[in-house]
C-alpha positions in Angstrom: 39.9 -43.0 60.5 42.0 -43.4 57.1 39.1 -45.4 55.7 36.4 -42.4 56.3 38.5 -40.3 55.0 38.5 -42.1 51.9 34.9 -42.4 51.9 34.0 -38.5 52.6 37.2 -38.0 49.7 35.0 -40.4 47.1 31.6 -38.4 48.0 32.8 -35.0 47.5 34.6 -36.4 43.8 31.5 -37.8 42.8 29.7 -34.5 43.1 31.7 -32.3 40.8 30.0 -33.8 37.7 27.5 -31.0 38.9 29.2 -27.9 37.6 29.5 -28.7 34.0 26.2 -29.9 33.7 25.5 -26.3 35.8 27.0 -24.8 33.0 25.2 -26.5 30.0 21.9 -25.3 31.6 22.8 -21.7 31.4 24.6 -22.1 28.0 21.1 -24.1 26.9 19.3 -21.2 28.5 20.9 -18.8 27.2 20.3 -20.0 23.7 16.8 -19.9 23.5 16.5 -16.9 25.3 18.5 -15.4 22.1 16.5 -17.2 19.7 12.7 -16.2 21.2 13.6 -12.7 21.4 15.3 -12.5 17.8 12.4 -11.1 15.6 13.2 -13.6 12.8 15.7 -16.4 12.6 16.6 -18.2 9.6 18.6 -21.2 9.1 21.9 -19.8 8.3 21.2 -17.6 11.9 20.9 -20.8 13.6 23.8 -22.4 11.9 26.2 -19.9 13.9 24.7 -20.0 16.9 24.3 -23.6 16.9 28.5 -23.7 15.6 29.2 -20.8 18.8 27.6 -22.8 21.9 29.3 -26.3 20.4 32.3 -24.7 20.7 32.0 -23.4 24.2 31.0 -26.6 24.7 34.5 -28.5 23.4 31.8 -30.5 20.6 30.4 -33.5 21.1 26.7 -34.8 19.8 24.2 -32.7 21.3 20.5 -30.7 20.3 23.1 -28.6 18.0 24.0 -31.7 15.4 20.0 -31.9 14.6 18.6 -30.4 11.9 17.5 -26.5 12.6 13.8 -26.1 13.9 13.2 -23.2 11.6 11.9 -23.9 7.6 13.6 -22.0 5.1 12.4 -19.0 3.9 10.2 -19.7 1.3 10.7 -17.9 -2.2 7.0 -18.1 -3.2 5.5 -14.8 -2.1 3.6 -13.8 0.8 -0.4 -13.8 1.2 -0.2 -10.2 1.3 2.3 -9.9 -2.2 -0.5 -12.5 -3.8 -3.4 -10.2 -3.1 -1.5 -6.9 -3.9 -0.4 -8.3 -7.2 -4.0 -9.7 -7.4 -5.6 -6.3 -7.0 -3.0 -4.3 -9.8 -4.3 -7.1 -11.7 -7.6 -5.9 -11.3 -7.0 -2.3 -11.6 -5.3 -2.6 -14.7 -8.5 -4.4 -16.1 -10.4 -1.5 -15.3 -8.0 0.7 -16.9 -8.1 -1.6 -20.6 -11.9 -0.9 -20.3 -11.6 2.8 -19.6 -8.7 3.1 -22.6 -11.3 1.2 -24.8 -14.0 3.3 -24.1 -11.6 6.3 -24.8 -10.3 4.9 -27.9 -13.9 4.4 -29.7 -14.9 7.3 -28.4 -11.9 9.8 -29.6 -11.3 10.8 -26.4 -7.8 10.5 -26.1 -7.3 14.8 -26.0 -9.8 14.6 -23.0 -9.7 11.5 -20.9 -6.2 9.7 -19.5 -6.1 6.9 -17.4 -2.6 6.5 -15.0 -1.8 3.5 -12.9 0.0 5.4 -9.8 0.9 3.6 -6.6 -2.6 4.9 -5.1 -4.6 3.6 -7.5 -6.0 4.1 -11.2 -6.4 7.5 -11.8 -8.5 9.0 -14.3 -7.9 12.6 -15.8 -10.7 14.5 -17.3 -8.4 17.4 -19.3 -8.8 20.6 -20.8 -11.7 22.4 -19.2 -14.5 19.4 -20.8 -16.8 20.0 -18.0 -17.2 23.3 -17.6 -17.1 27.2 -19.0 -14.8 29.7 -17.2 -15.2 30.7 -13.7 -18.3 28.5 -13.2 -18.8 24.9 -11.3 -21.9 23.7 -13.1 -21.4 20.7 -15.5 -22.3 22.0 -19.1 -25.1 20.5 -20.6 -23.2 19.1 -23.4 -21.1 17.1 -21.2 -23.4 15.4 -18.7 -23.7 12.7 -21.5 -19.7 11.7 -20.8 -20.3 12.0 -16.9 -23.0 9.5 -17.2 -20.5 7.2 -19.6 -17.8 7.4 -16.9 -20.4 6.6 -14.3 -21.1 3.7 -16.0 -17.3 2.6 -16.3 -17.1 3.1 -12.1 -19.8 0.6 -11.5 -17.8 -2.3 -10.3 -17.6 -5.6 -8.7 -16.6 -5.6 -5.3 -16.8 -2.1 -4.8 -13.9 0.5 -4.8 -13.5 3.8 -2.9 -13.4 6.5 -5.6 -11.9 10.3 -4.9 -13.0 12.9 -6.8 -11.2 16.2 -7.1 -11.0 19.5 -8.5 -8.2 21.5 -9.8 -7.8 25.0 -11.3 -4.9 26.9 -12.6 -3.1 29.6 -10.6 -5.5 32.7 -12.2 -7.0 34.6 -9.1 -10.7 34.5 -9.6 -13.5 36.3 -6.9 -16.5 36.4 -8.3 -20.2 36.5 -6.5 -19.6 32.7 -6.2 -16.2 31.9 -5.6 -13.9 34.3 -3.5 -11.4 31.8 -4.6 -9.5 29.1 -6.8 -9.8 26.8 -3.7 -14.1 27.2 -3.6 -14.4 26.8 -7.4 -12.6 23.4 -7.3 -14.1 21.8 -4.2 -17.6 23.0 -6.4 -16.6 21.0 -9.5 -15.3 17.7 -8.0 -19.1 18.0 -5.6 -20.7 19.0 -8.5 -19.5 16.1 -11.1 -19.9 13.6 -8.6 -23.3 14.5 -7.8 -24.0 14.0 -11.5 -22.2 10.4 -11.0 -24.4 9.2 -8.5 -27.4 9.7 -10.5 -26.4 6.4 -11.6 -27.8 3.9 -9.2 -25.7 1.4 -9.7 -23.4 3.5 -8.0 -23.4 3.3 -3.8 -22.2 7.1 -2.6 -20.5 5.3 0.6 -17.7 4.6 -1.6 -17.1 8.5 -3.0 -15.8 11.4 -1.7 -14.7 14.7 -3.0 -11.5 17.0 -2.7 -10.7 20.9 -4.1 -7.0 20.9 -4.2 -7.4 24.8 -6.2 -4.2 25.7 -8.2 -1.8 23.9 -5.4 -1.4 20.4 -7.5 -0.6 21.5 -10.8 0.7 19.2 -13.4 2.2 21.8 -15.9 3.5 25.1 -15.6 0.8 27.8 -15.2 3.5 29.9 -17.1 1.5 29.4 -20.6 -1.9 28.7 -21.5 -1.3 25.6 -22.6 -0.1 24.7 -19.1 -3.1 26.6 -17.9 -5.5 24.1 -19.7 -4.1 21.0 -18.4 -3.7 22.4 -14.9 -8.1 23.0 -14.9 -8.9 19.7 -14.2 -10.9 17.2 -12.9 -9.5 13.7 -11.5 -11.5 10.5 -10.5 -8.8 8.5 -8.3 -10.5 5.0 -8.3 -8.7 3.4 -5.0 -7.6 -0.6 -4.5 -8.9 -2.6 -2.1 -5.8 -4.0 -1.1 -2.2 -2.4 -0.9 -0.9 -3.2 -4.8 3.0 -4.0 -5.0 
């Protein structure tokens, strides 16, 4: 009787090595639940947990003493960086010819170029375009809308804005019953006389009338008057640029 007692005493020992290794499965389990759920894990992230669990676990060689699974984060930049910086790159090449064109032309009181975060813009200043009150391209200027045309014609292909601004003087006249009507006009107008230029595809333009609500100067003097009667050519990147 002494002896099966013995026997049933050694079975029932032998079966508590059970519970710890119970434990390291839900401790194990638990781990990589946190680590596929994390959004990103670095190295040093790993590190801690990996130092955590060894502890709850009293040490010992284990998955934790091998080298983490996840590369360190790489300094060079991302494939989206590389094409953004790739693009502002491009934009700003645009932008030398355009300043070129400007400089041997002497048209530095009427043309600006600006690299913004939307894109190279292009400012046409100082009523150029047009008389007072009226959305027809003078005849005198159509010569520097075809020149500019010629500047857009690119390789690939950029989405191009063109909008109208006025300043803040009420106007209601038999064509306009506002500032709003008379800039939507211009920016149709001179990019109508763009696209006369084949070379050009009209997908890629469209056209805004922003009246007297964008100024860029105060509509206080007439200075500020002048550079607030605008026209602007926003020329768009393909890409996001950084």
């Amino acid at each position: 009787m002494a002896k099966k007692r013995k026997q049933h005493d050694e079975e029932h020992i032998n079966e508590t090595w059970l519970i710890p290794y119970a434990d390291l499965l839900t401790l194990l389990l638990a781990l990589f639940i946190v680590l596929f759920s994390s959004s990103q894990i670095d190295s040093k992230k790993f590190e801690q947990i990996a130092r955590s669990f060894s502890s709850a676990l009293d040490g010992g060689t284990g998955v934790f003493d091998y080298q983490s699974p996840f590369e360190e984060e790489s300094e060079e930049p991302s494939l989206n960086q590389k094409i953004g910086k790739n693009e502002k790159k491009q934009l700003q090449q645009i932008q030398g010819k355009i300043n070129q064109y400007i400089q041997q032309e002497n048209l530095t009181g009427q043309l600006k170029t600006t690299l913004t975060e939307e894109g190279l813009l292009i400012t046409i200043l100082n009523d150029v375009l047009f008389d007072s009150g009226s959305a027809e391209v003078r005849p005198q200027d159509r010569k520097l809308a075809q020149e500019i045309s010629q500047l857009l014609a690119m390789n690939p292909p950029r989405s191009i804005i063109i909008s109208g601004h006025t300043d803040n003087v009420p106007i209601n006249n038999s064509q306009f019953a506002s500032n709003w009507e008379l800039s939507v006009m211009r920016a149709v107008n001179f990019m109508k006389l763009l696209l006369e230029n084949k070379q050009l595809d009209p997908q890629w333009f469209s056209a805004k009338g922003y009246g007297e609500y964008k100024p860029v100067a105060s509509n206080s003097t007439e200075e500020g008057r002048q550079k607030n009667r605008r026209v602007e050519i926003l020329i768009l990147p393909n890409e996001p640029i950084n």
